[in-house]
C-alpha positions in Angstrom: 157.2 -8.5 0.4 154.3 -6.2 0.3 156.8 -3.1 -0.2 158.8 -4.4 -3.2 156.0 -5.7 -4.4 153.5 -2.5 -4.3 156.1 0.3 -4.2 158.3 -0.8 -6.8 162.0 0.0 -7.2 162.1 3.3 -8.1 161.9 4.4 -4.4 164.5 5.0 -1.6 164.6 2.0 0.4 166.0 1.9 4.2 168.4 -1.3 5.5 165.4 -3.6 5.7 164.0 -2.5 2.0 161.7 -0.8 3.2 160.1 2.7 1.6 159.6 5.6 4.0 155.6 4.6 4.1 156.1 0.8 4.8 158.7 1.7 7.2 157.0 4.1 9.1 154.3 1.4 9.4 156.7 -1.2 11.0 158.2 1.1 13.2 155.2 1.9 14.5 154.2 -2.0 14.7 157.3 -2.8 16.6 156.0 -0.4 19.3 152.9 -1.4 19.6 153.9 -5.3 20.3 156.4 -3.8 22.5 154.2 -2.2 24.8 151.5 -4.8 24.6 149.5 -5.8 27.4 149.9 -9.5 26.8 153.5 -9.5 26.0 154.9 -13.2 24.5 151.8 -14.6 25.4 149.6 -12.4 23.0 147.7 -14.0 20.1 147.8 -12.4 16.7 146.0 -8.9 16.6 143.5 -10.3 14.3 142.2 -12.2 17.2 143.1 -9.6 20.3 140.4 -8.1 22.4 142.2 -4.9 22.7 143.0 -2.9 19.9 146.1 -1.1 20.3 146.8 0.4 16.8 145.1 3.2 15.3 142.0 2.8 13.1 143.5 4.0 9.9 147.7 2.1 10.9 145.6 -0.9 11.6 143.6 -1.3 8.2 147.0 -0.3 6.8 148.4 -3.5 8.2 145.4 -5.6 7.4 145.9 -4.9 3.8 149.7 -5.3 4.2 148.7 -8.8 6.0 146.1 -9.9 3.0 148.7 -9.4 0.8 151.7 -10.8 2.3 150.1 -13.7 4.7 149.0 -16.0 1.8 152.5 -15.9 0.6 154.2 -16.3 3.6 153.6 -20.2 3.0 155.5 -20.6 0.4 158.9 -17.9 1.3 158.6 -18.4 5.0 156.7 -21.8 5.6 157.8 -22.0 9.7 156.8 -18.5 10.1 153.8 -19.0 8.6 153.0 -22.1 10.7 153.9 -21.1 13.9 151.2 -17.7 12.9 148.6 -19.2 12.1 148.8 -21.4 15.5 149.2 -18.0 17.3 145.9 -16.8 15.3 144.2 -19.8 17.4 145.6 -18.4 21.0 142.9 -16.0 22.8 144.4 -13.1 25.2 145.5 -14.9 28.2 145.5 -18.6 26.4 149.2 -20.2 27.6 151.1 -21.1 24.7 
């Protein structure tokens, strides 16, 4: 959402429409909740005590997050539900 939307057309896109940037930033997302300390249980990284990404990767996603979260309601309403009651969780809260 916040590729197409920013990056525009004009620019190679990989399987998931992504743009080399944007995907370079979700790959390195996906490791980061891979290898994170709270596994399923975690809350959203907003609300983590442990920062795990970068400084400069993690205010890349916080601006990819303003953008896309408010927007989320209305394209992906579960998704967006079942976030903002992970937002609530606190490391080590059980689901």
């Amino acid at each position: 959402m916040y590729c197409r939307d920013h990056h525009g057309d004009d620019v190679a896109r990989d399987a998931e429409g992504l743009c080399q940037d944007c995907a370079e930033l979700m790959a390195y997302a996906r490791v980061r909740l891979e290898k994170c300390r709270y596994g399923a249980d975690k809350p959203t990284c907003a609300k983590c005590t442990t920062h795990c990404y970068k400084p400069a990767l993690r205010e890349r996603v916080r601006e990819v997050m303003r953008y896309s979260g408010p927007r989320m309601l209305k394209r992906h309403p579960v998704l967006a539900v079942a976030h903002l009651i992970d937002g609530r969780q606190t490391p080590g809260d059980e689901g």
